[in-house]
C-alpha positions in Angstrom: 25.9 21.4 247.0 28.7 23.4 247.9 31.3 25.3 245.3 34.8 24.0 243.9 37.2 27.1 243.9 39.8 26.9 241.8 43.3 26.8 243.2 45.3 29.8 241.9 48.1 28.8 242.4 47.5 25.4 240.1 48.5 27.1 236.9 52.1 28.3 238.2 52.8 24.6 239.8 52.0 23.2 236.5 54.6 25.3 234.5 57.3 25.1 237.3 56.3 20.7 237.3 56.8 20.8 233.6 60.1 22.7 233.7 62.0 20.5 236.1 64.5 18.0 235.8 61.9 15.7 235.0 63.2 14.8 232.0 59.6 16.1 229.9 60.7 19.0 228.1 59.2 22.5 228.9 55.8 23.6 227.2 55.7 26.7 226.1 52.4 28.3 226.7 50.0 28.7 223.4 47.9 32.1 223.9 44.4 31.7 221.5 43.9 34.3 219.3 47.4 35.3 219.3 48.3 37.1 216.1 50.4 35.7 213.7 53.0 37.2 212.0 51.8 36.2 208.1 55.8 36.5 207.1 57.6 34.2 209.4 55.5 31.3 207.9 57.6 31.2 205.4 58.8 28.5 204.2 62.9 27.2 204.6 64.5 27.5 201.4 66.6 24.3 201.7 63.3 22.8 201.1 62.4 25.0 197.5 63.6 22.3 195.9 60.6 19.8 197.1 58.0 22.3 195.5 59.5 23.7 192.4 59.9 21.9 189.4 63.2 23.0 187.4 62.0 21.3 184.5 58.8 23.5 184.1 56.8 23.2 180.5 54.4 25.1 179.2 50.8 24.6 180.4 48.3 21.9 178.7 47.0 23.0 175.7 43.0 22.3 175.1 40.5 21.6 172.2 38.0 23.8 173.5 36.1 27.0 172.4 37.2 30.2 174.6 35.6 30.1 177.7 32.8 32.2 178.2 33.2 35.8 179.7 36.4 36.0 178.4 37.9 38.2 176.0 40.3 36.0 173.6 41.9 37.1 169.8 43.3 35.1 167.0 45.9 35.7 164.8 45.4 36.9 161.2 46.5 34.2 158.2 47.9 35.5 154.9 44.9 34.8 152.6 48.7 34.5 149.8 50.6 32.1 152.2 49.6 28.8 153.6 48.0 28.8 157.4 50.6 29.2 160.5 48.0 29.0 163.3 45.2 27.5 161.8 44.6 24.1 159.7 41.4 21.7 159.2 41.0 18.2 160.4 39.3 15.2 160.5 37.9 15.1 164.2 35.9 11.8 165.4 34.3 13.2 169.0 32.4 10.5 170.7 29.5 11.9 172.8 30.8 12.6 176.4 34.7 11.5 176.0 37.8 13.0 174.6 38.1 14.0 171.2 40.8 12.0 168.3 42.2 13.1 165.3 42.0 11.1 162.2 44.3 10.6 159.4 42.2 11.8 156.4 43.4 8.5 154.8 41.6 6.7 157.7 38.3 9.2 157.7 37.7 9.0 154.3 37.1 5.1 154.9 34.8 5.4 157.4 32.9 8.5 157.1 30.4 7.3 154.9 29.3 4.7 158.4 30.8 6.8 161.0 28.8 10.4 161.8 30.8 11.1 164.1 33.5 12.1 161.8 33.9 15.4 160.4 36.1 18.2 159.4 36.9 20.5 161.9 39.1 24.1 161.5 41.4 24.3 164.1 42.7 27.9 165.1 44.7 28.6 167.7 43.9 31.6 170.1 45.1 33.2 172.9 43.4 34.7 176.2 43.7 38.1 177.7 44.9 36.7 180.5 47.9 34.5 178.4 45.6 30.9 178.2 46.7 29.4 174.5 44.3 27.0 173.1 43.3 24.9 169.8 39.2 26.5 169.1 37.2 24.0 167.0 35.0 25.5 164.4 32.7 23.1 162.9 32.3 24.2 159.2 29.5 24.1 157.5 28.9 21.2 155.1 28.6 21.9 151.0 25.2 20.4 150.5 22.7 21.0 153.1 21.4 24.2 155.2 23.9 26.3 156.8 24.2 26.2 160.5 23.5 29.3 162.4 25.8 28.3 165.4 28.9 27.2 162.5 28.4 30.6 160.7 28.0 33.0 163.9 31.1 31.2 164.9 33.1 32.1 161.8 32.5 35.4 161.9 33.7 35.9 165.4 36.9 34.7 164.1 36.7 37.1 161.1 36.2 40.0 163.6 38.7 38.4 166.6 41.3 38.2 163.3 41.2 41.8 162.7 43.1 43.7 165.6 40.1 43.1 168.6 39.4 41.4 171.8 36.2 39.9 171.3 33.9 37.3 173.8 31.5 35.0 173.0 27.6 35.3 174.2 25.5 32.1 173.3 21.8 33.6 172.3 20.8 31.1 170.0 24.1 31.5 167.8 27.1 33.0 169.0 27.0 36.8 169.3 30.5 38.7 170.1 31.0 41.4 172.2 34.4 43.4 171.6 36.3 45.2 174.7 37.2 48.9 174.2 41.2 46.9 174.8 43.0 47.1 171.6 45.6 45.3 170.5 48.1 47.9 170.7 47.2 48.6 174.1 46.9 45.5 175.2 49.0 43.0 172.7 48.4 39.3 172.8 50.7 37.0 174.5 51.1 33.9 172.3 54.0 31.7 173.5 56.9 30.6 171.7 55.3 27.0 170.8 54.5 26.1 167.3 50.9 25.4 166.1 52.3 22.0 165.1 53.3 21.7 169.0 50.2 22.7 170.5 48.4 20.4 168.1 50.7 18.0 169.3 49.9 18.6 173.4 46.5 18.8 172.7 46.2 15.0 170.9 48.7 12.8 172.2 49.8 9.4 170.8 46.7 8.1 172.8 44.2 10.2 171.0 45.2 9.9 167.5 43.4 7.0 165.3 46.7 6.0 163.2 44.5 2.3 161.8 41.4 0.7 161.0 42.0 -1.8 164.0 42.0 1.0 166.6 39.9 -0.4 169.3 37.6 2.6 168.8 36.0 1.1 166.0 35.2 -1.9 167.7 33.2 0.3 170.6 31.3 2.6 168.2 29.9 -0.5 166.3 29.5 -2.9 169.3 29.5 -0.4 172.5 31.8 -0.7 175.3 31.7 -2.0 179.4 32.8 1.7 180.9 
């Protein structure tokens, strides 16, 4: 079987066929592995406008404990004055969905059949990094043993409260472990927004139980579809 040689002259007649009067515009060659200059991909700014929002608000506020590995503090109440960043609630968490708030009104009807009810301290922290969030501390109930996890808890507030950084380790209760960071070297960054308002972002209209004809009632005694 004899060998095909390429014609090296195919190449140039290509370009100088594309480049004609042919009416097909000319093709500029692509070179791979060419490098790119990371700054010209810039983007125009005529079109800024169709990625930034001028209306920005501040992030989504969550009912969560501080993530783990990360150093968070709290602020301290006046033990004289009522609470600014910190108040208790009924909270009605059904397993696996989103949490609701509960008029105490409303809980105190229906915690005597509902165990899913209970009063939970609310206190607002902040992260290291500048994350702000609502950090639900179950509290131990009057009668009954205490809970290990509900009392380590409250004393990482107690120390998180008092000027320091502090993390949370899960060993069987919640152990803390405080950075060498101080507060004056390294001061917290809580924003501008009320506690009221990040109460507020954190429960919506949707997740707040205002009767006793909320459809939730209905799933917890009869189970629901989805």
């Amino acid at each position: 079987m004899g060998l095909i040689m390429a014609d090296p002259n195919l190449e140039e007649t290509t370009i100088k066929a594309s480049s004609g009067n042919s009416g097909v515009p000319p093709i500029t060659p692509i070179n791979v592995g060419e490098p790119i200059d990371a700054a010209s991909l810039a983007i125009d700014q005529k079109h800024l406008e169709d990625f930034l929002q001028t209306d920005m608000k501040p992030g989504v506020v969550e009912y969560k404990r501080p993530p783990k590995a990360t150093f968070f503090t709290v602020r301290k109440e006046d033990p004289k004055g009522p609470m600014k960043d910190r108040a208790i609630y009924f909270v009605l968490e059904p397993e696996g969905r989103d949490p609701y708030l509960v008029p105490p009104a409303i809980a105190e009807k229906k915690k005597e059949e509902e165990d899913t009810i209970r009063p939970v301290l609310l206190v607002r922290f902040v992260t290291m990094a500048g994350e702000e969030g609502l950090w639900p501390l179950k509290l131990n109930q009057q009668e009954g043993k205490s809970n290990r996890w509900n009392t380590s808890a409250m004393n990482a507030l107690h120390v998180a409260e008092n000027g320091a950084w502090v993390r949370l380790i899960s060993k069987g209760e919640y152990r803390i472990q405080v950075s060498q960071k101080t507060i004056t070297d390294t001061p917290p960054r809580f924003s501008e927004r009320t506690f009221s308002e990040l109460v507020n972002a954190a429960f919506p209209p949707d997740r707040v139980i205002n009767s006793l004809d909320h459809p939730i009632w209905d799933e917890l005694a009869n189970g629901r579809i989805k």
